[in-house]
VMD Tcl script that draws the C-alpha trace (Angstrom):
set ca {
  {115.35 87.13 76.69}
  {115.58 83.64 78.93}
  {115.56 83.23 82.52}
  {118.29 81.57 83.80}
  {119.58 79.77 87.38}
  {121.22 82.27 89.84}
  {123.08 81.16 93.22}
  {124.30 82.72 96.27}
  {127.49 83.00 95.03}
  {126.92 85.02 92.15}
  {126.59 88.36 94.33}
  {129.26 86.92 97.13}
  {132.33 87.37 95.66}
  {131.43 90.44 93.37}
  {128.52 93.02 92.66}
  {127.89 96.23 90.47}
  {125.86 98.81 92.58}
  {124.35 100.43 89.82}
  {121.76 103.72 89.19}
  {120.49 104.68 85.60}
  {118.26 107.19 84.22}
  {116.12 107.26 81.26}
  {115.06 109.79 78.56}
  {111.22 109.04 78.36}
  {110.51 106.10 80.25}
  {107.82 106.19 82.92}
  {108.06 103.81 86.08}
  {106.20 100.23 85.75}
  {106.61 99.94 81.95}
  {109.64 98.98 81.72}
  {108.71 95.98 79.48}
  {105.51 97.05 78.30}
  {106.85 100.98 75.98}
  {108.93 100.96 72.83}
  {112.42 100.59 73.49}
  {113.42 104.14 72.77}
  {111.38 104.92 75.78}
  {114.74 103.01 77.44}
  {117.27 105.42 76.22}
  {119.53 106.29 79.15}
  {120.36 109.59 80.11}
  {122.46 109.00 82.95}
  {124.34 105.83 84.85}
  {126.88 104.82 87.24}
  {128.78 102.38 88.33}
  {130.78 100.46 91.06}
  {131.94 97.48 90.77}
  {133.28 95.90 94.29}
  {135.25 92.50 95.02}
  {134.63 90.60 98.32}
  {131.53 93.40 98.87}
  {130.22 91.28 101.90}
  {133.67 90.92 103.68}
  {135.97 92.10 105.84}
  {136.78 95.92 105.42}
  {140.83 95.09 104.24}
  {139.57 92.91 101.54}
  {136.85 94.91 99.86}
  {138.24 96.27 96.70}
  {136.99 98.79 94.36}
  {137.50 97.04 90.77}
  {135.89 99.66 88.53}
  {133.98 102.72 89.11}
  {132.88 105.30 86.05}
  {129.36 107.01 85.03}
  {128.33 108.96 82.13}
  {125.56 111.35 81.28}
  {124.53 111.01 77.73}
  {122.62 114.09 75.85}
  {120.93 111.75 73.24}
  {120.45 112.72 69.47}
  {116.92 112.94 68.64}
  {116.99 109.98 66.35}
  {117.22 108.01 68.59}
  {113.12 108.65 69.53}
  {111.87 108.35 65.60}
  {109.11 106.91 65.81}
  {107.43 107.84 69.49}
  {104.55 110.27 69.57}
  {105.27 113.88 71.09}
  {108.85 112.75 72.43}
  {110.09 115.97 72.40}
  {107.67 117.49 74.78}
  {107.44 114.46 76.94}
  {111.02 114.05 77.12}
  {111.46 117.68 78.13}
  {108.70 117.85 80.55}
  {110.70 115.09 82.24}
  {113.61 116.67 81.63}
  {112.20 119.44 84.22}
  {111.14 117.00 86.63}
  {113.43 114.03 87.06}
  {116.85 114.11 85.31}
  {117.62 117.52 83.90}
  {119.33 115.91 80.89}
  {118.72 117.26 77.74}
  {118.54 115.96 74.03}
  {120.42 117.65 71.68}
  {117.88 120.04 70.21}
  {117.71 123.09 67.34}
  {117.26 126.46 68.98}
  {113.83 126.98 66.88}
  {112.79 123.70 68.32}
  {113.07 124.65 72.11}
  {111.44 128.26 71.76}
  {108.00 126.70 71.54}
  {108.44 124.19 74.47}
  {106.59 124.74 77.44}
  {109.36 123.74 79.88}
  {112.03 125.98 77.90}
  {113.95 127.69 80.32}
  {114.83 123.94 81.94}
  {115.59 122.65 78.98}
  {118.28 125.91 78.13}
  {119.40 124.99 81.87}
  {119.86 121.37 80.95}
  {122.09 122.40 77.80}
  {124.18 125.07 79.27}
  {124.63 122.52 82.48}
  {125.74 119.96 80.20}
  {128.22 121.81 77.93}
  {130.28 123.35 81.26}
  {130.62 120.01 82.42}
  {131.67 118.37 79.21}
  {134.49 121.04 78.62}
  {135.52 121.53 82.33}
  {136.40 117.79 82.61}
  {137.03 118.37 86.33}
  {135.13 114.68 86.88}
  {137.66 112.10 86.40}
  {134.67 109.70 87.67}
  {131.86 110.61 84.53}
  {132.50 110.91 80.60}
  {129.71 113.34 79.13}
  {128.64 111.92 75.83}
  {127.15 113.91 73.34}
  {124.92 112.53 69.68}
  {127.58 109.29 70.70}
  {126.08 106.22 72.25}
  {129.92 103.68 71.90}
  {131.18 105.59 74.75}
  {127.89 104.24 76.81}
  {128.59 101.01 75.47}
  {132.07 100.97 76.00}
  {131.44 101.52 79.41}
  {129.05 98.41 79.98}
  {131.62 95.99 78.50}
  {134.04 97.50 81.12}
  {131.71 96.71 83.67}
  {131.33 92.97 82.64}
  {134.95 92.87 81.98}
  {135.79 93.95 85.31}
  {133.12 91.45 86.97}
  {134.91 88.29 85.04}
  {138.20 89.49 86.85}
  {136.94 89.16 89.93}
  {135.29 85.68 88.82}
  {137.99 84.59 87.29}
  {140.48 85.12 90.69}
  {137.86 83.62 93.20}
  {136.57 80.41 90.81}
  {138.65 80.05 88.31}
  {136.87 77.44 87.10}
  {133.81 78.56 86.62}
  {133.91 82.16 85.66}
  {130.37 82.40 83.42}
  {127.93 82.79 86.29}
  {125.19 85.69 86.40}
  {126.55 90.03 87.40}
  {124.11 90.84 90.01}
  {123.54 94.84 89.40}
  {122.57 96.09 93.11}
  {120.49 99.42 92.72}
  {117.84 101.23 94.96}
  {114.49 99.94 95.12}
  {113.03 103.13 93.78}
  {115.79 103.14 90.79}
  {115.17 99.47 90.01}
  {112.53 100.01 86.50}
  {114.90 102.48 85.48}
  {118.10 99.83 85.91}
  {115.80 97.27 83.91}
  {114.59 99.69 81.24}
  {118.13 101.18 80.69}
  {119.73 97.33 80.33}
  {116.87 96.48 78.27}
  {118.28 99.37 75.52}
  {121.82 98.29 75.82}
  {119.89 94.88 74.88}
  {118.48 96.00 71.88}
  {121.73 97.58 70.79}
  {124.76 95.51 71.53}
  {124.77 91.47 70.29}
  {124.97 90.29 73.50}
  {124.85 90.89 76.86}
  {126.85 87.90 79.47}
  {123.51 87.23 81.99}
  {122.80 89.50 84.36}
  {120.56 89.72 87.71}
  {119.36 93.02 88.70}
  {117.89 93.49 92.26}
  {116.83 96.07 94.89}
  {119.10 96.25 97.82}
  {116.22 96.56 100.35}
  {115.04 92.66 98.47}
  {119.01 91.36 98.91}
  {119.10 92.26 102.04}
  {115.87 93.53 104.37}
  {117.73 94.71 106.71}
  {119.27 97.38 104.27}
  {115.98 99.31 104.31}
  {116.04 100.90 107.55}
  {119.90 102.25 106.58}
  {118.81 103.54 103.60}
  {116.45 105.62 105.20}
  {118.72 106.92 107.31}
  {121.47 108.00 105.42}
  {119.93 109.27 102.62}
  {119.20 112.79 103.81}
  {123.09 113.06 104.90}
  {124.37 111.68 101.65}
  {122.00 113.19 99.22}
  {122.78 117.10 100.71}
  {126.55 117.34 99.72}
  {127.54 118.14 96.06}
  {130.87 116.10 96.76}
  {128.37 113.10 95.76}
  {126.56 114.49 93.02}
  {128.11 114.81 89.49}
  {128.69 117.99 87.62}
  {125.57 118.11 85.90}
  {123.32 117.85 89.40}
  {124.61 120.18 92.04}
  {122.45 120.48 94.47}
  {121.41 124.08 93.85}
  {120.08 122.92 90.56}
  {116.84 122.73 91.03}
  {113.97 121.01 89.11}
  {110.44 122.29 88.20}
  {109.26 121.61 91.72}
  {111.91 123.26 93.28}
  {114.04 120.19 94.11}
  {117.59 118.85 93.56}
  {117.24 116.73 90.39}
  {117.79 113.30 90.54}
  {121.60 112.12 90.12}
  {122.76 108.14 89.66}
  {126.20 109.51 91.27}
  {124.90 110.25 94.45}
  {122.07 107.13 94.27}
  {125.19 104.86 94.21}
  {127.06 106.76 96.56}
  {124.32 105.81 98.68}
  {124.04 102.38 97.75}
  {128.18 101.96 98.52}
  {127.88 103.59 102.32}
  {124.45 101.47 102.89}
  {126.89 98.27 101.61}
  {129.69 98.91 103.26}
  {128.09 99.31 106.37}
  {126.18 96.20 106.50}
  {129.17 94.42 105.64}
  {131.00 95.42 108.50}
  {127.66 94.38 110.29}
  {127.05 91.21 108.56}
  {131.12 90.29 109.37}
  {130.26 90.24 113.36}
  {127.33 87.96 112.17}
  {128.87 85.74 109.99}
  {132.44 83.81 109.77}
  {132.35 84.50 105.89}
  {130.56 88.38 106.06}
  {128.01 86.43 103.03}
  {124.63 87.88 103.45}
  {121.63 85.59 102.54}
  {119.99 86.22 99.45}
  {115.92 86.53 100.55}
  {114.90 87.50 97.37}
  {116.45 86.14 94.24}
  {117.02 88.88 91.61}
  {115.70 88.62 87.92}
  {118.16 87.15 85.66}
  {118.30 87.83 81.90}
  {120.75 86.96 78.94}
  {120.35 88.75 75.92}
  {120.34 86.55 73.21}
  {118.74 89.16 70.71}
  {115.15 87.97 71.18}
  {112.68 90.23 72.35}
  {111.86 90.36 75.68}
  {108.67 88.95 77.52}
  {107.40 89.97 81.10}
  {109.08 91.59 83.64}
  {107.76 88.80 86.13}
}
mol new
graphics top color blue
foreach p $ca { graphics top sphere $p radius 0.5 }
foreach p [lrange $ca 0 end-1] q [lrange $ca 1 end] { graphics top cylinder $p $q radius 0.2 }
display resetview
């Protein structure tokens, strides 16, 4: 990985708001475990045009997730995966791997994990989510996905400065999602050839004054199953007794906190651009390994 320059304008004309979650990994190491630690479970997507500007121009250019039940050789190699994964499984994402019947009777979190499955399967053959694809022992479809992504950011390059189209995506996520959005990349990393270079940042570090909204609407947003995909309805409930987490409903959040500051930050400024405070991370894969998370 190299660092690279970022401006302003990378994240003025377009963004991805972006949520991921991972099999394995635990929060802070996102740089530090092995990469199959990284392997997402779960991820969405939006990718908006103009996202700081008036409310008539904003414009939607892609928006898709997935929820990926990984095959377990994808974790060769990482010391009691199974049981970590699936005691994560019950707390956090309620995604499971696809595992042998013999092989879940002697896990401790076994009912969740049968949950998990049987969650997964009735979404995957219902299909009634035009916004996910439910990948199964597949990882192209994630990667498919990604490129789309990128593909969709260049458009929006390509129509605002045509003549300079490379420039950095700026994936926007939640402050409390943000290892997970830099572990998850960091496996598409290790995977595809290349990645185009990418910024990922908090929205409460792009723009402070997102913080307080967050905290506000999060409650409201996070209580209707309208914004949670078919695999985490609200009444499906983790060990603790809680919703598990869903990157549908993160973003969800993430596009009403953006939308309205924009309208905000248009009776502010001329050009509705926000001020970067904090300049996001940017990394280009280039198939080297990757150093500090800085």
């Amino acid at each position: 990985m190299s660092n690279t320059t970022h401006t302003d304008l990378d994240a003025e004309h377009v963004v991805v708001l972006v949520s991921f979650q991972t099999a394995l990994f635990v929060e802070g190491s996102a740089y530090t475990v092995e990469v199959g630690h990284c392997v997402p479970v779960e991820g969405y997507f939006v990718v908006v045009a103009n996202p700081w500007g008036p409310r008539a121009t904003r414009e939607v250019m892609y928006e898709k997730g997935f929820v990926h039940s990984p095959s377990s050789g994808l974790f060769t190699g990482i010391k009691n995966w199974m049981k970590r994964l699936t005691d994560r499984l019950a707390l956090k994402h309620g995604v499971s791997p696809t595992l042998r019947r013999q092989d879940i009777e002697a896990l401790p979190a076994k009912l969740h994990v049968l949950r998990a499955m049987r969650a997964f399967e009735e979404a995957m053959w219902k299909k009634k989510d035009g916004s996910m694809i439910f990948v199964k022992n597949e990882t192209d479809p994630l990667f498919f996905e990604l490129e789309c992504v990128f593909d969709a950011v260049q458009r929006v390059k390509r129509r605002n400065t045509p003549n300079e189209t490379k420039g950095t995506t700026v994936f926007v996520t939640l402050r409390e999602r943000l290892d997970s959005v830099h572990a998850a990349l960091r496996w598409f990393r290790s995977e595809l050839a290349r990645l185009p270079p990418y910024a990922v940042v908090a929205m409460e570090d792009l723009i402070p004054a997102s913080g307080e909204l967050i905290e506000f609407s999060a409650e409201a947003v996070r209580s209707l199953d309208s914004n949670r995909c078919a695999v985490h309805p609200t009444d499906q409930k983790n060990r603790s007794g809680l919703p598990f987490d869903c990157c549908r409903e993160d973003v969800c959040l993430l596009r009403l906190v953006q939308e309205h500051l924009a309208d905000h930050l248009e009776g502010l400024d001329a050009d509705g651009v926000p001020m970067l405070v904090v300049p996001p991370r940017v990394c280009e894969a280039d198939g080297d390994d990757l150093g500090d998370s800085g």
